[in-house]
PDB file with one MODEL, atoms N, CA, C and O in Angstrom:
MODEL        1
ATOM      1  N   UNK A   1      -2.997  16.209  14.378  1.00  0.00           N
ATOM      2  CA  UNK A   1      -3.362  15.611  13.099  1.00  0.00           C
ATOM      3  C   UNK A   1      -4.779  15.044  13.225  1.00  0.00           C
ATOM      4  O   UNK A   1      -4.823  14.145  14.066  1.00  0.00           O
ATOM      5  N   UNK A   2      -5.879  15.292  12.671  1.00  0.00           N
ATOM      6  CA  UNK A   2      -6.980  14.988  12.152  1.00  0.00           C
ATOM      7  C   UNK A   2      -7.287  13.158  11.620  1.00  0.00           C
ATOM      8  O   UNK A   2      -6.565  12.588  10.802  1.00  0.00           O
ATOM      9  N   UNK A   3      -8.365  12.574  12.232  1.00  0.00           N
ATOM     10  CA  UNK A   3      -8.080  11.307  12.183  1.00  0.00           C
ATOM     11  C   UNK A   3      -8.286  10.959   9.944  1.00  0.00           C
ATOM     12  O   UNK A   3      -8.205   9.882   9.352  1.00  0.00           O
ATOM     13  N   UNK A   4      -8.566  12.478   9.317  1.00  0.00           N
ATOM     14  CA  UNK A   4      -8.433  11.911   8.088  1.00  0.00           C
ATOM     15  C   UNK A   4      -7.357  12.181   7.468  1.00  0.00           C
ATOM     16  O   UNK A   4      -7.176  12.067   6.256  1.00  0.00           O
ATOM     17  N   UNK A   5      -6.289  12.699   8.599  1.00  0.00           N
ATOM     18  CA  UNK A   5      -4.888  13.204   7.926  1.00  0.00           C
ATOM     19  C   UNK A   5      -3.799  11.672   8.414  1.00  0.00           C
ATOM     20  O   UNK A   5      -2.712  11.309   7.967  1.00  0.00           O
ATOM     21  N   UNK A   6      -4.479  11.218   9.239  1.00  0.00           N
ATOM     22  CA  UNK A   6      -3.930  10.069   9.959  1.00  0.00           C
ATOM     23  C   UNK A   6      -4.167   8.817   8.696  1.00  0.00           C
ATOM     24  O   UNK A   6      -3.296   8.144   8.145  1.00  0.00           O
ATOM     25  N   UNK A   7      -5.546   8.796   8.498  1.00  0.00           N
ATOM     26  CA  UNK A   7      -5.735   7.858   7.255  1.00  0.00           C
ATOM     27  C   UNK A   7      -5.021   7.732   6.386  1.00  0.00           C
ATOM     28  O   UNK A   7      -4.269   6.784   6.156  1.00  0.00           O
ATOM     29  N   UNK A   8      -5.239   9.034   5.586  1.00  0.00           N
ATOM     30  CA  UNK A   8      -4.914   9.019   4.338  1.00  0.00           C
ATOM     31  C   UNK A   8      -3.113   8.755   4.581  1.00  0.00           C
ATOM     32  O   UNK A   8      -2.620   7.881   3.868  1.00  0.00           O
ATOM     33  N   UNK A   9      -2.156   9.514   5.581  1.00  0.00           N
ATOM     34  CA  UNK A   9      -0.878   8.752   5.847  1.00  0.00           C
ATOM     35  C   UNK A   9      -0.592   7.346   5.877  1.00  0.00           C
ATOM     36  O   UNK A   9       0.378   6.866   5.291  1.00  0.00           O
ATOM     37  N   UNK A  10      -1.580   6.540   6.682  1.00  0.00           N
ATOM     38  CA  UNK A  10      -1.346   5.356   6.592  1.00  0.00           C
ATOM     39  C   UNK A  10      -1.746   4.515   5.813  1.00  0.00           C
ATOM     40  O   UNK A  10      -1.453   3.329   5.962  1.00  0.00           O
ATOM     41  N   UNK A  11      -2.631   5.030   4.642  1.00  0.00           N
ATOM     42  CA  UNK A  11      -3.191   4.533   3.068  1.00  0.00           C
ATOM     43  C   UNK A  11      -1.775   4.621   2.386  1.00  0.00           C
ATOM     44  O   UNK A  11      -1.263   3.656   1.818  1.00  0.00           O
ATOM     45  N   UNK A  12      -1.339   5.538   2.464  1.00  0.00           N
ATOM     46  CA  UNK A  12      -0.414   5.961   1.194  1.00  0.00           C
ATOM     47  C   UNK A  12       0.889   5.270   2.095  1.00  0.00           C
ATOM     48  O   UNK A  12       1.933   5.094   1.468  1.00  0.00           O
ATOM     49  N   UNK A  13       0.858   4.956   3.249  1.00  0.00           N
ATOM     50  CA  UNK A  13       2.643   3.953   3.686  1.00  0.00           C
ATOM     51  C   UNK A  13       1.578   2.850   3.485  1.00  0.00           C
ATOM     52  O   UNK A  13       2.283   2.003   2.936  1.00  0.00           O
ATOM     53  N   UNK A  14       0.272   2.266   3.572  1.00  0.00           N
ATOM     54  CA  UNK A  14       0.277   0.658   3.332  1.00  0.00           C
ATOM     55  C   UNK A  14       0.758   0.751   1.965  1.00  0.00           C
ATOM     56  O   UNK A  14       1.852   0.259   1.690  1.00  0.00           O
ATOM     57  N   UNK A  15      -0.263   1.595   0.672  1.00  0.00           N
ATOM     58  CA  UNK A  15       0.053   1.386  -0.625  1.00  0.00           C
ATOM     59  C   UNK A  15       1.682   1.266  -0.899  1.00  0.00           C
ATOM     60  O   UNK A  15       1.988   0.597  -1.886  1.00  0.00           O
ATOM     61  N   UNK A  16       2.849   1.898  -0.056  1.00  0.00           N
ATOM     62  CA  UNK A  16       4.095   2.028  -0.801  1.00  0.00           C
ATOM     63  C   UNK A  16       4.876   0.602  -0.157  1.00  0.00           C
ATOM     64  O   UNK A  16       5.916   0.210  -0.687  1.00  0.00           O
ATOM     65  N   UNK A  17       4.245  -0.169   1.096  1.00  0.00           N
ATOM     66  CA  UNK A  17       4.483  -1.553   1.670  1.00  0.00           C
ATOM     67  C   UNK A  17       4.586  -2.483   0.700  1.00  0.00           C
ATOM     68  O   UNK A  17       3.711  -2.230  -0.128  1.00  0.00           O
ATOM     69  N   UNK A  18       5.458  -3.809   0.251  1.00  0.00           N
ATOM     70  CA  UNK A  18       5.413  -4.366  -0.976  1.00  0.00           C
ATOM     71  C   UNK A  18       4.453  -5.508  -0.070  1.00  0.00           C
ATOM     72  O   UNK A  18       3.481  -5.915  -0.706  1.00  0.00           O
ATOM     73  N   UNK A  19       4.573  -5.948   1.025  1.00  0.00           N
ATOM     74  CA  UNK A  19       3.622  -7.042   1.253  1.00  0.00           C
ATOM     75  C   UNK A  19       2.068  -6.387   1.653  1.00  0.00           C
ATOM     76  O   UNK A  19       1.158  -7.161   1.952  1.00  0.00           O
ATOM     77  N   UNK A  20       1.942  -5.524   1.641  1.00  0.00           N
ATOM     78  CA  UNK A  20       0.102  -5.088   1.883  1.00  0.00           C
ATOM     79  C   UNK A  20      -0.346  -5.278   0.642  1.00  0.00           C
ATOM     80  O   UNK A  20       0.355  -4.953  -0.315  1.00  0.00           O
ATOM     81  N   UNK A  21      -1.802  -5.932   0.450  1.00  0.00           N
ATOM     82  CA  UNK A  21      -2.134  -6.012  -0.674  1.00  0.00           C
ATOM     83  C   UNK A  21      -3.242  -4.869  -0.773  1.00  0.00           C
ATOM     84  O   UNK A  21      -3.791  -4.259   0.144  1.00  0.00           O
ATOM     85  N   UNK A  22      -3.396  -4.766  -2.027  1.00  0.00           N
ATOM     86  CA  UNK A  22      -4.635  -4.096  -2.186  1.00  0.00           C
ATOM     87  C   UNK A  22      -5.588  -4.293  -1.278  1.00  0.00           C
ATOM     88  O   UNK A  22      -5.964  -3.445  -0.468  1.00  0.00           O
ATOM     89  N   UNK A  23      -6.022  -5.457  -1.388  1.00  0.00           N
ATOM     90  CA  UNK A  23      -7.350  -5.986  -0.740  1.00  0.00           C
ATOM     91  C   UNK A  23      -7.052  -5.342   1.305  1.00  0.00           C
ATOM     92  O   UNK A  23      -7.763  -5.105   2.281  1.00  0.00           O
ATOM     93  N   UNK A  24      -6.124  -5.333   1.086  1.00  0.00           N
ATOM     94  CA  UNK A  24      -6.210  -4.991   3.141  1.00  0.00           C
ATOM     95  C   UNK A  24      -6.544  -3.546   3.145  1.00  0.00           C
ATOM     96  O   UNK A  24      -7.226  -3.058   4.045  1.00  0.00           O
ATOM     97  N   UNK A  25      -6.104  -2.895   2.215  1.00  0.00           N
ATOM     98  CA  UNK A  25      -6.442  -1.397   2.283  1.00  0.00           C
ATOM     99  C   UNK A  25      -7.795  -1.296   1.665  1.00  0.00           C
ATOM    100  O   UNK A  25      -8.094  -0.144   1.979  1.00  0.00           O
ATOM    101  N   UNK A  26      -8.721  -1.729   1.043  1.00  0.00           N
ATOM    102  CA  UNK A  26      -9.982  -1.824   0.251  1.00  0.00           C
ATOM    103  C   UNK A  26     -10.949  -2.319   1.870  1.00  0.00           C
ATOM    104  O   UNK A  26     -12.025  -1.887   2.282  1.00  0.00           O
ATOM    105  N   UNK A  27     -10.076  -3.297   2.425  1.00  0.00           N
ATOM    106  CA  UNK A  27     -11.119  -3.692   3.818  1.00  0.00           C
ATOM    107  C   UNK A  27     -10.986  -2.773   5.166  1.00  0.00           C
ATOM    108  O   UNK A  27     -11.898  -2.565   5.966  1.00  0.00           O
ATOM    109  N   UNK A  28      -9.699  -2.286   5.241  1.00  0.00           N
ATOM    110  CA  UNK A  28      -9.570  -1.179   6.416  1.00  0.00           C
ATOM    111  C   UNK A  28     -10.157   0.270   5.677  1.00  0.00           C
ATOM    112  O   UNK A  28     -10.736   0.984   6.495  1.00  0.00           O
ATOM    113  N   UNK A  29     -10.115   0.766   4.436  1.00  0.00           N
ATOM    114  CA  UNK A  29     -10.533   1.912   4.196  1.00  0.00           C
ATOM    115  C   UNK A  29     -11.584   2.112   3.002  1.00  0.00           C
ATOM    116  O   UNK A  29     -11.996   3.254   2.795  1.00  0.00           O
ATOM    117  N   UNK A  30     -11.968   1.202   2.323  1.00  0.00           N
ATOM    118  CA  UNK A  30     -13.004   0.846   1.639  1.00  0.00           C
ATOM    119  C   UNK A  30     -12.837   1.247   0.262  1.00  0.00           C
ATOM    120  O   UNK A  30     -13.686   1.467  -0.601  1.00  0.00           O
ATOM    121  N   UNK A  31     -11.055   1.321   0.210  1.00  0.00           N
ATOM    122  CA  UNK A  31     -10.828   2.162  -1.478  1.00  0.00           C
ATOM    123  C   UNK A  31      -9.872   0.965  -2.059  1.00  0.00           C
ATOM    124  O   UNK A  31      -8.785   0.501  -1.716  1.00  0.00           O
ATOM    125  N   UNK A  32     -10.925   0.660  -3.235  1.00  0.00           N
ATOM    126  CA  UNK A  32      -9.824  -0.886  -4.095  1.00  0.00           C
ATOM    127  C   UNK A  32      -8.756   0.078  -4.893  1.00  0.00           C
ATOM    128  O   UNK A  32      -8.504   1.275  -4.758  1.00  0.00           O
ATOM    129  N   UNK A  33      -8.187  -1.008  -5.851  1.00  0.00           N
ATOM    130  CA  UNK A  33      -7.215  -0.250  -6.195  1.00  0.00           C
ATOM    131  C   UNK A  33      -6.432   0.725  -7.204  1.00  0.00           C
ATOM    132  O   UNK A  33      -5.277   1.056  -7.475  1.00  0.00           O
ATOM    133  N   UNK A  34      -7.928   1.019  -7.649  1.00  0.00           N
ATOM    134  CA  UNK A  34      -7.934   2.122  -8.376  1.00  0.00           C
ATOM    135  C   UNK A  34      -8.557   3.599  -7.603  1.00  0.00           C
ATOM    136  O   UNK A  34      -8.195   4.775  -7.590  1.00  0.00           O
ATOM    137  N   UNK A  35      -9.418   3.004  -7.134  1.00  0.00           N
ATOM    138  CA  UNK A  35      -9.213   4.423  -5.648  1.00  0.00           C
ATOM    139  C   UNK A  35      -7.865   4.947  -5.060  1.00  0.00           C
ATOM    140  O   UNK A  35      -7.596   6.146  -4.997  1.00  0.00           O
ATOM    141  N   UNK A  36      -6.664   3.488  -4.442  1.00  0.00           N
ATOM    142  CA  UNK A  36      -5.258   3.502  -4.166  1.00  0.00           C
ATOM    143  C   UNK A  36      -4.723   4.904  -5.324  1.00  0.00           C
ATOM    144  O   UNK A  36      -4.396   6.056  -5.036  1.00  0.00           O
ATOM    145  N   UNK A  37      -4.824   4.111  -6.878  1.00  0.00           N
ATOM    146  CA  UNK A  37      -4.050   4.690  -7.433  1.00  0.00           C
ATOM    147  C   UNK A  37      -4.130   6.342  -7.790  1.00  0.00           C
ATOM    148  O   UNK A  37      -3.335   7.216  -8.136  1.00  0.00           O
ATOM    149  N   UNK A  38      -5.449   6.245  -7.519  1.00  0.00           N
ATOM    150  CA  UNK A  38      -6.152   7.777  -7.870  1.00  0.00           C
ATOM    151  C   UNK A  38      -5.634   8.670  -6.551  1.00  0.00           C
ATOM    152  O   UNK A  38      -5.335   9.815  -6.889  1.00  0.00           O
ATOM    153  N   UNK A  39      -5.524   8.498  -5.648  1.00  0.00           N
ATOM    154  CA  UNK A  39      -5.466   8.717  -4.061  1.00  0.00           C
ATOM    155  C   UNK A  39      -4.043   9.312  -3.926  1.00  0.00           C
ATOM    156  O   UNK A  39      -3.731  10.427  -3.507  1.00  0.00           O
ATOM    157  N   UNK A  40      -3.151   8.183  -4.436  1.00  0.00           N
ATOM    158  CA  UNK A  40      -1.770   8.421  -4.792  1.00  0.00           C
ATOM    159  C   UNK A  40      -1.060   9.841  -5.461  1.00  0.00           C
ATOM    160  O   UNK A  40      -0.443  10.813  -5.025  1.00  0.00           O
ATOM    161  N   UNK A  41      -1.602   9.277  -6.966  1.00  0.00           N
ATOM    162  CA  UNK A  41      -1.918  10.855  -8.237  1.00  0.00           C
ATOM    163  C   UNK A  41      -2.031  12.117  -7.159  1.00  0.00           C
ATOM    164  O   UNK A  41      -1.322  13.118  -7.056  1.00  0.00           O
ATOM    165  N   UNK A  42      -3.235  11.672  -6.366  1.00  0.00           N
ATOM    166  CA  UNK A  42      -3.943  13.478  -6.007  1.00  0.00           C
ATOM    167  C   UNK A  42      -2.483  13.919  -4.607  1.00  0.00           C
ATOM    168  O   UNK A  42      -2.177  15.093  -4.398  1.00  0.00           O
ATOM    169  N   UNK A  43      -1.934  12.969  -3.994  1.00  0.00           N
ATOM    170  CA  UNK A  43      -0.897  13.067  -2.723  1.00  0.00           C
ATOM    171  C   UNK A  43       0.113  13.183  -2.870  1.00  0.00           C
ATOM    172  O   UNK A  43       0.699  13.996  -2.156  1.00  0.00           O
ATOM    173  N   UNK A  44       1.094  12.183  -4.204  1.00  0.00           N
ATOM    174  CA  UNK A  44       2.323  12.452  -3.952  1.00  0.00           C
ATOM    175  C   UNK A  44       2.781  13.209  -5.444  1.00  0.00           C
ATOM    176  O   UNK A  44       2.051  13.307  -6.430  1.00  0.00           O
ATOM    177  N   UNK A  45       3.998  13.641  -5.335  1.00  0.00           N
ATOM    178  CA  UNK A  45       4.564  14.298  -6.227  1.00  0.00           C
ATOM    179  C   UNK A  45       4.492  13.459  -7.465  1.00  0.00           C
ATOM    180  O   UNK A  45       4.469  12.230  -7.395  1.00  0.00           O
ATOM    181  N   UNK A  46       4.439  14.409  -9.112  1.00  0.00           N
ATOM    182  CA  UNK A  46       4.777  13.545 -10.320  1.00  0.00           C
ATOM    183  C   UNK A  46       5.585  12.604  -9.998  1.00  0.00           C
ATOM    184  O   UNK A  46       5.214  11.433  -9.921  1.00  0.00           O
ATOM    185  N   UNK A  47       6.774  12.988  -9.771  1.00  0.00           N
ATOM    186  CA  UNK A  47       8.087  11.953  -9.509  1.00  0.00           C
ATOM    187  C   UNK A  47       8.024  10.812  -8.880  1.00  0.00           C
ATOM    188  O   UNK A  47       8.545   9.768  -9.274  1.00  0.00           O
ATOM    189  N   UNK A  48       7.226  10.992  -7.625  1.00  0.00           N
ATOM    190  CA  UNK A  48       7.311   9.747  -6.539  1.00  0.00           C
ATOM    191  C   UNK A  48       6.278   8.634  -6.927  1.00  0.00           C
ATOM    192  O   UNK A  48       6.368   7.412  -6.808  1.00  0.00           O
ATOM    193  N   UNK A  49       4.595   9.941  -7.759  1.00  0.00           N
ATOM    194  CA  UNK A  49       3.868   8.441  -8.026  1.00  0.00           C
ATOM    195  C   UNK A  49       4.159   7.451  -9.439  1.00  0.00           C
ATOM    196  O   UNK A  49       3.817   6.301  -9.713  1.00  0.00           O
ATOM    197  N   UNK A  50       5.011   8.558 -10.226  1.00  0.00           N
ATOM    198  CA  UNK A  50       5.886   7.173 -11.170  1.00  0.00           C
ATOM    199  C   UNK A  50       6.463   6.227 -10.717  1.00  0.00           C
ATOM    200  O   UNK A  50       5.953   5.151 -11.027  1.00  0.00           O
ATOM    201  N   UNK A  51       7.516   6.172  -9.972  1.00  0.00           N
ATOM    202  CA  UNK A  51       8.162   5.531  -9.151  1.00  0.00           C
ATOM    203  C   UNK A  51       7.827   4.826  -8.128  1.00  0.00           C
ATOM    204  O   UNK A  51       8.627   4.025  -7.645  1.00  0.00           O
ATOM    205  N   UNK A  52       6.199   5.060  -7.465  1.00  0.00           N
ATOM    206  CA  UNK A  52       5.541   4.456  -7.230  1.00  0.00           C
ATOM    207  C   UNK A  52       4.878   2.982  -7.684  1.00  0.00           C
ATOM    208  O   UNK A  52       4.840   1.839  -7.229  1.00  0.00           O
ATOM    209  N   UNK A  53       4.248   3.895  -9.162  1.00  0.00           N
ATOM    210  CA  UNK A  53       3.089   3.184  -9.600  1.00  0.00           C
ATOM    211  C   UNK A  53       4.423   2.029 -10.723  1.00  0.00           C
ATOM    212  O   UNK A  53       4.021   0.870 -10.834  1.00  0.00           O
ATOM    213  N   UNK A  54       5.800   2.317 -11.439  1.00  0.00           N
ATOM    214  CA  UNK A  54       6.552   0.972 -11.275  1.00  0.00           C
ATOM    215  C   UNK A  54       6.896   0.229 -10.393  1.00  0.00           C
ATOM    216  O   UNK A  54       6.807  -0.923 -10.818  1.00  0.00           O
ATOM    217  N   UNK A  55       7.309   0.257  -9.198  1.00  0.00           N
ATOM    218  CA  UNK A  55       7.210  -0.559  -8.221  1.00  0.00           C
ATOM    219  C   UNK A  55       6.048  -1.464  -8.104  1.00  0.00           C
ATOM    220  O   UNK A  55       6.051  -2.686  -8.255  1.00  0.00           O
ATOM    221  N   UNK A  56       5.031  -0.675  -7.807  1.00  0.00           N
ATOM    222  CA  UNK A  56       4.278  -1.784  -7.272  1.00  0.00           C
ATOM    223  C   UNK A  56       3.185  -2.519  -8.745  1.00  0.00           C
ATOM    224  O   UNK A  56       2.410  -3.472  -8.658  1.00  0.00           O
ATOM    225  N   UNK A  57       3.518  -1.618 -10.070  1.00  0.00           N
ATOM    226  CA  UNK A  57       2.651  -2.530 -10.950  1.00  0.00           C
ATOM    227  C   UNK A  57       3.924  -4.233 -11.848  1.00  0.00           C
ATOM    228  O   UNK A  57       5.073  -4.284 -12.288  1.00  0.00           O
ATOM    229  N   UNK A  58       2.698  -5.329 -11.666  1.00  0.00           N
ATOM    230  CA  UNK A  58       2.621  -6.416 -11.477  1.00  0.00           C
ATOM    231  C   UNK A  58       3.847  -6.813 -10.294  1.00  0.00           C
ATOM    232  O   UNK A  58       4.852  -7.486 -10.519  1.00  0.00           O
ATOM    233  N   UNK A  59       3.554  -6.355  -9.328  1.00  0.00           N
ATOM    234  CA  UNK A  59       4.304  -7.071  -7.992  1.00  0.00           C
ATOM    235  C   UNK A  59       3.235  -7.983  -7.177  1.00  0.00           C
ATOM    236  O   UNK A  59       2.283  -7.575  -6.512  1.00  0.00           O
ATOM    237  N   UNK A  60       3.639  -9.310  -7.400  1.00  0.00           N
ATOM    238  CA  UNK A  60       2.547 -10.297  -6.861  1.00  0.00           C
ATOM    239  C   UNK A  60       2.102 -10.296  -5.520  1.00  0.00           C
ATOM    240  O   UNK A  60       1.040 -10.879  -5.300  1.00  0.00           O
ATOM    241  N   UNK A  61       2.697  -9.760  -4.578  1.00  0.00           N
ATOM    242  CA  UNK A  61       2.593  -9.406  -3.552  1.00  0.00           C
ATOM    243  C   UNK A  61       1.461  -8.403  -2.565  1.00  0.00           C
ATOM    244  O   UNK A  61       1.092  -8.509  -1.396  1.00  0.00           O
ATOM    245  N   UNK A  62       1.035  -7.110  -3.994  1.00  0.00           N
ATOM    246  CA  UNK A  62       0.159  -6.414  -3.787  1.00  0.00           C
ATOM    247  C   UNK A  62      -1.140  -6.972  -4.424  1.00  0.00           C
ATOM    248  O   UNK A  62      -2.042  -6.235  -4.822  1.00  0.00           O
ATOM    249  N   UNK A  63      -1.173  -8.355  -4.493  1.00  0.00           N
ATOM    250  CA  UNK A  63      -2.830  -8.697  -4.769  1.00  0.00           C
ATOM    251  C   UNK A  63      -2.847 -10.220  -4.143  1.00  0.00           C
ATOM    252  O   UNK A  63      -1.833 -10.918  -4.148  1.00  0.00           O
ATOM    253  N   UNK A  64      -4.087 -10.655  -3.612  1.00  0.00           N
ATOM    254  CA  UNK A  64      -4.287 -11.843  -2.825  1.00  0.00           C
ATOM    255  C   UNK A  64      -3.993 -12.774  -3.572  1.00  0.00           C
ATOM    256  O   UNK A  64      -3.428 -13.769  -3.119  1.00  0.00           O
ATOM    257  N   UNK A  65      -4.380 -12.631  -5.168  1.00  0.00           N
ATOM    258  CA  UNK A  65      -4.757 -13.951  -5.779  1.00  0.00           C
ATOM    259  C   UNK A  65      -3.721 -14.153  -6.468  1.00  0.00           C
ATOM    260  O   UNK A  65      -3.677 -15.184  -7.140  1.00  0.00           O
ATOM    261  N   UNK A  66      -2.512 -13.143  -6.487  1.00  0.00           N
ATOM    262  CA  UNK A  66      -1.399 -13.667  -7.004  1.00  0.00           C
ATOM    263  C   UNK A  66      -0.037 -13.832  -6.185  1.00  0.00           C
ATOM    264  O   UNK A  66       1.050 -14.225  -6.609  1.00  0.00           O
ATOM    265  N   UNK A  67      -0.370 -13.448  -4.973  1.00  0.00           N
ATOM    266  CA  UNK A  67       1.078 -14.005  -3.828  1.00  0.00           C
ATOM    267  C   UNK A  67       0.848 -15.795  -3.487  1.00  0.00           C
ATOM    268  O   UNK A  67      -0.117 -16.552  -3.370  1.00  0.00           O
ATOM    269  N   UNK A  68       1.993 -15.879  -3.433  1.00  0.00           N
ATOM    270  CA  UNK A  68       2.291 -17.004  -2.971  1.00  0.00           C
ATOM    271  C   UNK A  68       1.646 -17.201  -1.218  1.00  0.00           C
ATOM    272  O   UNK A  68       1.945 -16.471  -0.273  1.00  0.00           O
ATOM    273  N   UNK A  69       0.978 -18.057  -1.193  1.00  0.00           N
ATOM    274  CA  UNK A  69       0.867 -18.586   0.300  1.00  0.00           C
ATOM    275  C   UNK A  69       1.920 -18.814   1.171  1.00  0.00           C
ATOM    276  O   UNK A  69       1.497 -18.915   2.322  1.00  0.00           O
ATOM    277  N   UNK A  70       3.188 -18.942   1.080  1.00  0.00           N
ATOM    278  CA  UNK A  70       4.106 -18.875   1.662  1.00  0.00           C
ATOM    279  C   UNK A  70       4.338 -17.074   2.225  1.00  0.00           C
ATOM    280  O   UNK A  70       5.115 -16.862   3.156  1.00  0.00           O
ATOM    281  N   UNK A  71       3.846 -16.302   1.784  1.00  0.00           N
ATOM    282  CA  UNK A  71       3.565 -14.843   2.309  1.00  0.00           C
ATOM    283  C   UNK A  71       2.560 -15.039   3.359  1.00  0.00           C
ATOM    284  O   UNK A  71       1.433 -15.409   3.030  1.00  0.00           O
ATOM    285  N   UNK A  72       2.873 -14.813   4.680  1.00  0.00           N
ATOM    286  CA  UNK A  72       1.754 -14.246   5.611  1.00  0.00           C
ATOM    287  C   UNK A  72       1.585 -13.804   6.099  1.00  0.00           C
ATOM    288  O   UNK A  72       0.780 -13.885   7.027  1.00  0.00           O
ATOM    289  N   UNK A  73       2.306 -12.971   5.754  1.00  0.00           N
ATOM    290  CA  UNK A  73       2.171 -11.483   7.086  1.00  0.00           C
ATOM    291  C   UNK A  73       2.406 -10.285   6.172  1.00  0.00           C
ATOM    292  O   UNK A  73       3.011 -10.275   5.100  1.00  0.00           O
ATOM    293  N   UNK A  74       1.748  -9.174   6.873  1.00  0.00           N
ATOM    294  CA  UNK A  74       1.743  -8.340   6.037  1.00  0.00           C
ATOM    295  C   UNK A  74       3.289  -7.320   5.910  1.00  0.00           C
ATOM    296  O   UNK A  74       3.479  -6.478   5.033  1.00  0.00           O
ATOM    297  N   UNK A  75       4.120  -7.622   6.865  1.00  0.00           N
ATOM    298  CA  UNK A  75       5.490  -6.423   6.934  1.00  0.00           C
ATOM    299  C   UNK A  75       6.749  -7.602   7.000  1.00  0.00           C
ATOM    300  O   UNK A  75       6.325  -8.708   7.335  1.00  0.00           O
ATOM    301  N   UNK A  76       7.650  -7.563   6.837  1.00  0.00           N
ATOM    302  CA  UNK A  76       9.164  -8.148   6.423  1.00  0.00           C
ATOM    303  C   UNK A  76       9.539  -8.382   8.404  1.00  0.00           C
ATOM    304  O   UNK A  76       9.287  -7.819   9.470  1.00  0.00           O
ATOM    305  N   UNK A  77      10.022  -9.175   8.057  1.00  0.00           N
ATOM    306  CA  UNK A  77      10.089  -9.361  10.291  1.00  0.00           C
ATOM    307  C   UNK A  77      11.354  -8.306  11.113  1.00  0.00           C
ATOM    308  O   UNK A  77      11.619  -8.147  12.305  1.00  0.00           O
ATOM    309  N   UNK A  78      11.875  -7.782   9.988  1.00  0.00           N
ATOM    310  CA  UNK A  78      13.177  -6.016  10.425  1.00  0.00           C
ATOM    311  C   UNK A  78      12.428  -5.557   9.820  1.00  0.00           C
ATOM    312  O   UNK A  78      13.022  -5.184   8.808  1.00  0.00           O
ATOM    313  N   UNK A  79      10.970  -5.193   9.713  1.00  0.00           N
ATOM    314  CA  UNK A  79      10.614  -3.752   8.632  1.00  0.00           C
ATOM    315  C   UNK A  79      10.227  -2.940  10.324  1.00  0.00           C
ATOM    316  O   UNK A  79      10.375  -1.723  10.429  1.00  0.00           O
ATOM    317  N   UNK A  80       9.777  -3.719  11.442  1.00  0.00           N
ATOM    318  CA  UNK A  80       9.755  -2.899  12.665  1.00  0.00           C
ATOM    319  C   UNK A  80      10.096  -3.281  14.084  1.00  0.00           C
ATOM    320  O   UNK A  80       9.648  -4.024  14.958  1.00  0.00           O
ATOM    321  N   UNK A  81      11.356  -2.213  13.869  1.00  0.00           N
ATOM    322  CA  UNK A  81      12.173  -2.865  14.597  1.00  0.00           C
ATOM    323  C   UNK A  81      12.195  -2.330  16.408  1.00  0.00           C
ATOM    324  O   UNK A  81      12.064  -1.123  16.612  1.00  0.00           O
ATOM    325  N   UNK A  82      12.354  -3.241  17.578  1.00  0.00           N
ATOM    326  CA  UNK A  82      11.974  -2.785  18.755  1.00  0.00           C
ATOM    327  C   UNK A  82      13.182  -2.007  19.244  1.00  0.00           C
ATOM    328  O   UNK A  82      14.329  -2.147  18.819  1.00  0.00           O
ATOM    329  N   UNK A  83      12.742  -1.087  20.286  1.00  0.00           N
ATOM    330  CA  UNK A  83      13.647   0.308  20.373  1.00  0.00           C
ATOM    331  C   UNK A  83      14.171  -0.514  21.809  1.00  0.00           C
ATOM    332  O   UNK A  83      15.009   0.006  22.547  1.00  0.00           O
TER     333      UNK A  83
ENDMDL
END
């Protein structure tokens, strides 16, 4: 795998993460979040980026200025789990 096939995989699992915000993917890959959404459109199926793009539109979680500070980390503490 190609380090832009590697990217764009791990763009499109931060974007589908409910605690990554926009802003972490705009600073690791330099695309805000209408780049995200466009990025999405061109990668995943009709089906998935509907189902996508309800999920994560107004989820406070995917933007800095509207999560709660009590959020600080970016993954759920079982989202990875040791083998």
């Amino acid at each position: 795998m190609t380090n832009t096939q590697e990217s764009l995989s791990r763009i499109i699992e931060m974007a589908w993460e409910d605690r990554t915000p926009f802003e972490a993917i705009a600073i690791q890959y330099g695309l805000n979040e209408q780049g995200v959404i466009k990025l999405m459109r061109q990668h995943l199926k009709p089906s998935s980026f509907k189902l996508w793009r309800k999920r994560v539109s107004g989820r406070k979680t995917k933007h800095l200025k509207l999560r709660s500070p009590d959020v600080n980390r970016g993954y759920c503490p079982t989202q990875y789990k040791q083998r």
